[in-house]
C-alpha positions, 0 to 999 in steps of 0.5 A, a space after each residue: 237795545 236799537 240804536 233808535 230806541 236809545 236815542 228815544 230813551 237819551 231824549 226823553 232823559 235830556 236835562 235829567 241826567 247830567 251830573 247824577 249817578 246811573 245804573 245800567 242793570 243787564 248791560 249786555 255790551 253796556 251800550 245804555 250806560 256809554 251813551 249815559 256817560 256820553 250824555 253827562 252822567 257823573 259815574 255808571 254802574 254796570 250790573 251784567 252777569 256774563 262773563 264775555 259781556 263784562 268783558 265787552 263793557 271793560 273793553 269800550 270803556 277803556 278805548 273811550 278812557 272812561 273806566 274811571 267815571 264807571 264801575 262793573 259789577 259782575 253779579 246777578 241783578 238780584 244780588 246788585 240791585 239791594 242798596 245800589 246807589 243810584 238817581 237813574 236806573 235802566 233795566 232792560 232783563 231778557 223780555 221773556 224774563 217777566 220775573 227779573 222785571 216783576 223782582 228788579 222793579 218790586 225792589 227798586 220800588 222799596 229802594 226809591 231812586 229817582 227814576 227808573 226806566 224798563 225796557 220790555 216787549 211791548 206786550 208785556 204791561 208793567 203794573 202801574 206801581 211797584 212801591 213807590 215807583 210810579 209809571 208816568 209814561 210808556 213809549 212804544 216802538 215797534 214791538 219794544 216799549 220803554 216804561 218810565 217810574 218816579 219815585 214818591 217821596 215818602 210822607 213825613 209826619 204831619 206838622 
């Protein structure tokens, strides 16, 4: 992620995240998730599967003394992303992956955290709603875009 578009995505997300759980889903170097715990996150959940990259993450944690405020979890997203726990979650699969995105959002739509985040090419449209995700916003910078999904709470029983 460019340093530009991140610190976009941390402005946007200014006064949402401090104190709740985030999940930084394709971490790569777990740059998202670093600057989540930098900008008050309580606890972050990597979810990366290459091995260097984990690697990576483990490593900037430790110099920054924050593993104990992270967990790394070294499996394929799809196998993660089921009953992951989280009030925020960045994804940001390789652009050309449009099934990671199309699977990743179609679950977290049946899950209902809070608030999700994708990071794709600009290109790339997302559907307005996967579940009970809902777009509420798209940045554009460049040939990169950030799209934001609230959830919607289910309905209860009338009264």
């Amino acid at each position: 992620m460019l340093d530009r578009m991140r610190e976009t995505l941390f402005n946007v997300l200014q006064g949402q995240v401090e104190g709740k759980s985030f999940a930084d889903l394709y971490a790569g170097t777990g740059a998202v998730g670093i600057e989540a715990l930098s900008r008050g996150v309580r606890r972050v959940t990597f979810v990366e599967t290459n091995p260097a990259a984990v690697e990576v993450i483990r490593a900037n944690l430790n110099s920054l003394g924050a593993q104990d405020d992270a967990r790394i979890v070294f499996s394929p997203v799809a196998g993660a992303v089921r009953g992951l726990e989280a009030d925020v979650v960045f994804l940001g699969p390789p652009y050309r992956a449009h099934d990671e995105y199309e699977n990743t959002l179609t679950t977290l739509g049946d899950s209902g955290p809070a608030l999700v985040i994708a990071q794709h090419d600009r290109a790339h449209r997302l559907s307005d709603r996967y579940g009970r995700l809902e777009k509420f916003r798209t940045i554009e910078m460049g040939r990169n875009a950030l799209s934001f999904f609230r959830s919607e709470e289910p309905q209860g029983p009338a009264s």
